[in-house]
N, C-alpha and C positions, 0 to 999 in steps of 0.2 A: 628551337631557341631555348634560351634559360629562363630559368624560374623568373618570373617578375619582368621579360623583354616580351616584346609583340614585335611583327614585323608586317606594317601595311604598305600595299600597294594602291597606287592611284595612277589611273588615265582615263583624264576628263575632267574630272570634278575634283581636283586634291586640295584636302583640309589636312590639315594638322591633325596628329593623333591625341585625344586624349589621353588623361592618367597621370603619371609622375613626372612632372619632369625629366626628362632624359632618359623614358624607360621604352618611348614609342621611335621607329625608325623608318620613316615614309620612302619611299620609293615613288619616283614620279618619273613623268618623261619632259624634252624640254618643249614640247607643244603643250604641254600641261602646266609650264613652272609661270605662266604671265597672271594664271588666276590664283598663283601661291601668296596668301599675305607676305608682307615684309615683317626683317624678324625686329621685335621689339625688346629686348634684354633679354632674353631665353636663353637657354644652351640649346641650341637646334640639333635635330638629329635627319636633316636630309639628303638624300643621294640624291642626282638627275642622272638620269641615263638617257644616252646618247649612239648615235647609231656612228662606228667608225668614221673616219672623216667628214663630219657633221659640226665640229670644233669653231666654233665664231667669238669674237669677245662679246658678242653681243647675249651667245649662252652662259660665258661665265659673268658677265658685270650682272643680269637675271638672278642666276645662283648666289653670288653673292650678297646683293642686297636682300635676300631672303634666308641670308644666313646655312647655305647648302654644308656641309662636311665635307661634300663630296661630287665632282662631274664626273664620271665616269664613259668610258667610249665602250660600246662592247661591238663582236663579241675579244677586241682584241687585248682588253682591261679586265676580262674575266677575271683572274688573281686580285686584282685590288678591290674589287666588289669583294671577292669571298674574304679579304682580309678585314674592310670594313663591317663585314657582317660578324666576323671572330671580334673583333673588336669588339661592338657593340652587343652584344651575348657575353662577352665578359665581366662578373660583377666591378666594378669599380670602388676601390676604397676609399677612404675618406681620406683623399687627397685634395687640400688647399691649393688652387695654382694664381699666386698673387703677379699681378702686371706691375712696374714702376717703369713711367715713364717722363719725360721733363716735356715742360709747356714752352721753354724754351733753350735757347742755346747758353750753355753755362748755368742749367740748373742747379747740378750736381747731382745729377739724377744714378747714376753709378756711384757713388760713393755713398748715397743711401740705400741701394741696393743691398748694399752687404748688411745695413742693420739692420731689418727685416730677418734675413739669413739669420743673423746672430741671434736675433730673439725666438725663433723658431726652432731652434734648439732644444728648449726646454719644452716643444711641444711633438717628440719625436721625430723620425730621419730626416733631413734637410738639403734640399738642391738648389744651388746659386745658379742661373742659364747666364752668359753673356751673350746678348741677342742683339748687338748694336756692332755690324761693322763698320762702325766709321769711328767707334772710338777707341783706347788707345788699351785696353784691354782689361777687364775686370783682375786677373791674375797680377797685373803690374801694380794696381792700384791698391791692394789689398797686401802685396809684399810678397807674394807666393814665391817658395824657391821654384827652380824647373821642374812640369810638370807632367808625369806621365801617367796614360791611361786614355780611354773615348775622350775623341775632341770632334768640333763640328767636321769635321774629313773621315768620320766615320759612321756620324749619322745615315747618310745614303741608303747606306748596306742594312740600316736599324727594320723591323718588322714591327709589326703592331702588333704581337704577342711577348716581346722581347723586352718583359720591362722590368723587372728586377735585377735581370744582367744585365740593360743599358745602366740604372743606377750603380750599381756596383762594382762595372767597369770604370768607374766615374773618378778620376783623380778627388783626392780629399785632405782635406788643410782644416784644423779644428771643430773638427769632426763636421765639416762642411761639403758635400760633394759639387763640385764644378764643371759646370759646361763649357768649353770658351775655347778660343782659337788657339794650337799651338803653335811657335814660331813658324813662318811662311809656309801654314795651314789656309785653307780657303776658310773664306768669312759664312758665319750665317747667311740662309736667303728664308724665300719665305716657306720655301717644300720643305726645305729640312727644319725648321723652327715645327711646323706643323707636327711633323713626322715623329720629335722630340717630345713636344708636350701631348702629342697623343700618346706615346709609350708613358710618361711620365706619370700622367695621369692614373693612374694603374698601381700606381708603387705606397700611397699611400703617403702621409706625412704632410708638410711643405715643400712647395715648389716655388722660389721669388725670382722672375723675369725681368732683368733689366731690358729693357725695349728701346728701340730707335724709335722713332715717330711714324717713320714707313713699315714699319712691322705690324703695329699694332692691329692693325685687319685681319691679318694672316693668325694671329695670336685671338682674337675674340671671341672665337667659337670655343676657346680652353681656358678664360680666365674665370674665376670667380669673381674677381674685385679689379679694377685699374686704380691705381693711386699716380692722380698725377700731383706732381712736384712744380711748385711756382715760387718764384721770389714775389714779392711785393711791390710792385712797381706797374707802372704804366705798360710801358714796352714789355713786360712779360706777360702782360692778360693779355695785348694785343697778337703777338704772338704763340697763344697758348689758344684765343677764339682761333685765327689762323688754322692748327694744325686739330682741334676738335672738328672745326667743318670738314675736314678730311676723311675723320669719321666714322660722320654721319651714317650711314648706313652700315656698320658694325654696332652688333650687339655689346654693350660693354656694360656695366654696375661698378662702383665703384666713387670716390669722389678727391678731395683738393688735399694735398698735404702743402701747405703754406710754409716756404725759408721766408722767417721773418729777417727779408733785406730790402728793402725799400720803403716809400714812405705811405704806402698804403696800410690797412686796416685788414688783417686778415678776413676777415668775413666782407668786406666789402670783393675782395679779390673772389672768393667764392659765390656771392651774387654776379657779379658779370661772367664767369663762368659755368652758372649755373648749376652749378654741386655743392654738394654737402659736404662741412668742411673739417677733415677727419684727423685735424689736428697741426699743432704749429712747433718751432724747434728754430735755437741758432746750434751751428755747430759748434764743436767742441775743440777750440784749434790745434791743429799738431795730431789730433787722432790719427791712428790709419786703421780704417772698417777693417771689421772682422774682429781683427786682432786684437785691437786697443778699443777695447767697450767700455763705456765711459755712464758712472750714473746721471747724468744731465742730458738736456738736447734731445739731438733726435734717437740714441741709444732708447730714453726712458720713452718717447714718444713712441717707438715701435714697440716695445716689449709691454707696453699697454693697448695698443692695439692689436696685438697678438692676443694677447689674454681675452681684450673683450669680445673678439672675434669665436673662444671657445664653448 
């Protein structure tokens, strides 16, 4: 393995490895994964291995509430163990991969997306993901002309050493590279969001994931931060507790970005959803992200969170 990685195995007794965060990589079996803690904000580093048609949801909801990486069948998954072991023997750069997600319907949670993007800019290469198929498409919303290069229909085929060419296959719009669906392309799911921000990861830079609500599990084992996005109001904490019970048993860090539109108290809105509250913004009318970067709102709001973040 490389400099600064360990690779443990456990059957019977599996503990968590010590050391660096993200430098130990446990192997277990799934008669072993009931005595694995649950994960608690960590970036986990665990495989379960499984013996071919042994596959139950009862193995995988296990794995994931303990924050797995990985279930593996062997021996007929061989290849994707040896790919997760490349993987994780590969140094990883200092790559930020920031979540945005909305607490509820009509946040604006994509169209904050792109400010994030924009202000990340100024802090080396930068990657926009559109990770919500149900919405109407990051590239529309930002003005993009017609876009050629990797779009989610060619994720599949991606490997998890393939990550500077995934990036730079990446169509790019002010000096912004893009993941997102091209015209009657299949939508994101959750094997290829994975498969994405695990190459991704690698490349160094910024990475800003605009996220469905149903993704974000699939996405927690690769975020460093989730910034959820809330208006002010009743009906948006009520629907924002809602879709955090969801969850629950993903690792996530991260806390509240408050649209000041309702008639609550930002900080009050972040007391009931229990986060910390990492700042507030109206928008700027008539904007369109990316593009049109605006010094008020939530433009100045990310590009100070970007900085403080460095």
């Amino acid at each position: 393995m490389a400099a600064g990685v360990s690779l443990r195995t456990s059957v019977g007794e599996p503990t968590m490895g010590s050391g660096t965060e993200g430098t130990t990589l446990l192997i277990t079996d799934a008669q072993s994964l009931d005595r694995m803690p649950r994960a608690e904000g960590t970036r986990p580093r665990l495989a379960v291995l499984i013996p071919d048609g042994a596959h139950d949801v009862g193995v995988w909801r296990a794995a994931l509430t303990r924050g797995a990486r990985a279930v593996v069948s062997l021996p007929s998954q061989s290849d994707e163990l040896l790919a997760l072991l490349t993987e994780h023997a590969r140094p990883r750069r200092s790559t930020r991969i920031i979540g945005i997600v909305a607490g509820c319907g009509g946040a604006g949670a994509s169209s904050f997306a792109a400010r994030p993007a924009a202000a990340a800019r100024a802090h080396g290469p930068v990657v926009l993901v559109d990770a919500d198929p149900t919405g109407g498409g990051l590239d529309t919303l930002i003005e993009a002309p017609p876009l050629r290069g990797v779009s989610w229909m060619d994720i599949a085929a991606t490997g998890s050493t393939d990550t500077d060419a995934l990036r730079e296959s990446l169509p790019q719009i002010d000096d912004v590279r893009l993941l997102c669906t091209h015209e009657n392309g299949p939508a994101v799911d959750e094997a290829s969001l994975d498969r994405a921000l695990a190459a991704l990861s690698f490349t160094g830079g910024t990475v800003v994931v605009d996220l469905a609500p149903t993704l974000v599990p699939a996405a927690a084992t690769h975020l460093d931060e989730l910034m959820l996005l809330s208006p002010c109001s009743d009906h948006a904490v009520r629907a924002a507790q809602r879709r955090q019970a969801s969850w629950r048993n993903s690792p996530l860090r991260g806390g509240l970005v408050a649209r000041r539109r309702g008639d609550l108290h930002p900080h009050d809105v972040a007391a009931e959803l229990r986060l910390p509250l990492l700042g507030t913004f109206r928008d700027s009318p008539g904007a369109v992200p990316l593009l049109d970067v605006r010094r008020g709102g939530a433009d100045r709001l990310c590009r100070q969170l970007l900085k403080d973040a460095r």
